[in-house]
C-alpha positions, 0 to 999 in steps of 0.5 A, spaced: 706 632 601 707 636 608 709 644 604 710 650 609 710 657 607 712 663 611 717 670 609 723 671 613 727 678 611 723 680 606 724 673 602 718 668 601 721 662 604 718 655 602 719 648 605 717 643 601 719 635 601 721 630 595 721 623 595 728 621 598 731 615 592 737 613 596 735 606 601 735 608 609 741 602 609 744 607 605 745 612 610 744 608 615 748 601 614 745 594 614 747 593 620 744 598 624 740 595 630 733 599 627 735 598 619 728 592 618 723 596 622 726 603 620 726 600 612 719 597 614 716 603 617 717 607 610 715 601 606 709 600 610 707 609 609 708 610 617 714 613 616 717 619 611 724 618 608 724 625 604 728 630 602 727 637 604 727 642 599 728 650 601 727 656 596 727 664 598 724 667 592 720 675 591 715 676 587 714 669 584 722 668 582 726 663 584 733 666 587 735 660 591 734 653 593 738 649 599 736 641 599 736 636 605 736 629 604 735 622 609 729 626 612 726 620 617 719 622 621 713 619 622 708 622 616 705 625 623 711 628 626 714 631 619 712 638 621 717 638 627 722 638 621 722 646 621 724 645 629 730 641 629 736 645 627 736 644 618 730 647 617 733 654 619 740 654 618 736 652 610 732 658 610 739 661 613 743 658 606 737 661 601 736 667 604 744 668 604 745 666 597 738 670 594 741 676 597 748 675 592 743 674 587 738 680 588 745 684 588 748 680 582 742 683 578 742 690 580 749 690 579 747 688 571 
């Protein structure tokens, strides 16, 4: 799977994408219009339907990690998931709760 990497704040920021459990008609519904090609597309391997998983870590240690799931791309768009929106407000969450975390453990 796609996995991007990069520091932000100081913190190492990784995305990285799991195999989504839930049906797109879940998400979606049975009566959705594209529900068959949408279903088809990701059985068929042309589309992604993942969960987007991102961690802040420092030196290795994992101190938080924010999941996003029904991510639905092309496999050759999947990459465009870190411009839409979720991927920062994700990196925003984890960065905010690894600073909670860093404090929590200086304060020990």
């Amino acid at each position: 799977m796609n996995e991007y990497n990069t520091i932000v704040d100081g913190f190492d920021i990784k995305l990285t994408f799991e195999h989504e459990e839930i049906s797109p008609i879940d998400i979606y519904g049975e009566d959705h219009e594209e529900i068959d090609s949408i279903c088809e597309r990701i059985n068929q391997g042309i589309d992604a339907w993942v969960v987007a998983k991102v961690t802040a870590s420092k030196k290795d240690v994992e101190l938080a990690t924010e999941y996003l799931g029904a991510v639905h791309y092309s496999w050759d768009e999947l990459d465009n998931f870190r411009n839409d929106g979720y991927f920062e407000d994700m990196v925003n969450t984890v960065i905010g709760e690894a600073e909670i975390k860093l404090q929590e453990l200086r304060a020990t």
